[in-house]
Structures are given as C-alpha cells and as structure tokens.
C-alpha positions, 0 to 999 in steps of 0.5 A: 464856872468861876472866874480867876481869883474868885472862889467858886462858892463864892461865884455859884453863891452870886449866881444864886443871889441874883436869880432870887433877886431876879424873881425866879424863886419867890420868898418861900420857894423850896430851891433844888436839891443840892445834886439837881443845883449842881448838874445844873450849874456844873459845880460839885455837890460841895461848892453848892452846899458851900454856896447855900450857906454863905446865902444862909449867912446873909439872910437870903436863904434858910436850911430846913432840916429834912426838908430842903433849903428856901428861900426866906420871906425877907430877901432883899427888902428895899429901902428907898432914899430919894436924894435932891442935889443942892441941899434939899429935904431928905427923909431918912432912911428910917421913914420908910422902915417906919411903915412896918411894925416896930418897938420902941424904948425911949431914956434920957443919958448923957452925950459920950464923946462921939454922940457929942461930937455928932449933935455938937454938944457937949459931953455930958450933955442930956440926950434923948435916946430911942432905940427902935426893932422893926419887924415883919413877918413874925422877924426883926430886920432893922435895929435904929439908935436916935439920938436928939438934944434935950437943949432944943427939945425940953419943955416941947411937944416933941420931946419924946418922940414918941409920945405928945401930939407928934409921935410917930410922925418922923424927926423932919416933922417933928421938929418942923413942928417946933419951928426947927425944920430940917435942911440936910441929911447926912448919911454914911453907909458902913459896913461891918460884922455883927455884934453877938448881941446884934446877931441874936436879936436880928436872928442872922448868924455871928459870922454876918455882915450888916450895914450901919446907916449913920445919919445927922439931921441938920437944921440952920444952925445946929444938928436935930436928930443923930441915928444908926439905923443897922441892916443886915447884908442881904435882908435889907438894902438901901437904894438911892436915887438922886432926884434932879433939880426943876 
C-alpha cells in the first residue's frame, strides 16, 4: 500500500512502471482489467484507473476503447551515453537515435541571444539550423534542434549536415573531417512540460513531462554544434555510464 505523503495513484502508477520495465508485460501485452489489477495490489478500482492514466500520460501505457489498456511498443527506449573522465570524445545523445528512422529540415537564420551565447558567436550571426523527428514504429519519439556556425562551416563539404559527402555521418565526423575535431561534450539534462505544439507532434498528451537534452560540442577553440534533443518522460530515457580511464 502507499507510503506516508505519497499518493497512492502515484505509488500503484510506479509499482506498475516497474514491473513493465522488469519485463513482466511486453510491448503490446494487454494489462489486467482494472478489478483483477486492484484485487491483486489492494487498491481501489479508482486509484488503478487513476494510476493507468498517469502511465498513459508518460507514454508507458495506451487505453483502447472496448478493449483494455496495454502497454505501448515505445516503452522506455534507452539511450545510451558512454561517458570517459578527463576530457575525452563523447558521441552525443543523437548518435544513437540516429539509427532509426528519421526527417530532417535544414535553413540558414540568424544566432538570437541564447543560440549566440551557446556557439559563442555574435547575435546576429549566420547559423545553420537542422531540425530532425525520429520515429519508430509508425511514431515519432525525439524532436532534435542543431545548431552550427556558417563562420567555420561555409564554403566546406559539411555545411549541410546532411547533404555532400559526410551527410549523416554525425558532427564528431563531420567536423573532424574539416580539420575540427571534437574535444568535449556538454550535456545538460532539463526537464520541463511540453509545448502544445510538442505534444501534437510526439503524440503524448498536453499535461506530459519531457526531458530536453542540451548539448554544446566544443573543439579546441571554439563551440562546433549546440543541439536540443527533446525526449518524452517515460518513452525514452537517457542512460550514462561512465567509462574509466586505461
């Protein structure tokens, strides 16, 4: 039953979480009916009801009229960030979802204030900008903003990401390819609610939390590549593991 000063929706919705993520109902399984979940766990036919939608808001679980609830075929994608201690090369959270399907729209702008301050440019200044919609399953699960400086790219072979003899390749090789390579990747990890825009296009629902990945690729000198890269809570999830040195 719930503890003190947790809500038992709440509780019974984790409770639940975990045994999928356990592996007990696979994507696609059919879960209980609402009375056989609640005379299994001991909380009322509500608090289960309750519960499956809080799961339905993060992704994990979708009701099907007439049918039941089950559990959807997205649940916790992971996401793998291999981390190396003093400095070294990481590839950024985009390289893996790059291996599913993907769109991509690429224009020139100019750098606001944030995107200047993050590429350490000037405002104003000419950006390439590449929003990608990754998808699996017939449903897109990551939203990705880059950013990039036409000062070090104009004139190159990579300055359309995805177009000339490097596209698709990622920004490490990309830029590597130029004589740029990568030192460093930051990576903040924010959480937040979801757009309306957001919501429509992911297919969660307006009341979601997603997680925004906000990343600045440094070279020796300068920043190469700033990105957002925006997961739903409870489809995908970041996982980092921290590789020792020698």
């Amino acid at each position: 039953m719930a503890s003190a000063g947790l809500a038992q929706y709440r509780q019974l919705a984790d409770e639940i979480r975990q045994r999928i993520l356990a592996g007990e109902w696979k994507p696609g399984a059919a879960l209980p009916s609402h009375k056989d979940l609640a005379r299994e766990t001991g909380y009322s036919v509500g608090i289960v009801q309750v519960a499956l939608r809080e799961l339905a808001v993060e992704g994990i679980v979708e009701g099907r009229l007439g049918s039941g609830t089950y559990v959807t075929g997205l649940t916790r994608r992971a996401v793998t960030r291999v981390m190396q201690p003093g400095g070294g090369t990481v590839a950024p959270v985009f390289e893996d979802l790059r291996e599913t399907a993907y769109t991509h729209q690429t224009t020139t702008m100019v750098a606001d204030r944030h995107i200047a301050q993050r590429l350490a440019v000037d405002i104003g200044a000419d950006v390439m900008r590449t929003t990608y919609e990754c998808t699996a399953g017939g449903r897109t699960y990551a939203l990705v903003t880059s950013w990039e400086p036409l000062y070090l790219t104009a004139g190159t072979p990579i300055a359309f990401p995805e177009q000339g003899p490097f596209a698709g390749q990622g920004v490490l090789a990309r830029f590597a390819a130029i004589g740029l390579p990568a030192i460093r990747v930051n990576e903040d990890l924010i959480p937040r609610a979801v757009t309306t825009q957001e919501a429509r296009v992911l297919n969660i629902a307006r009341s979601a939390l997603v997680t925004v990945v906000e990343r600045t690729v440094f070279g020796a000198r300068h920043p190469l590549e700033a990105a957002d890269t925006l997961l739903p809570v409870g489809v995908v999830q970041p996982h980092y593991i921290t590789r020792p040195n020698g």
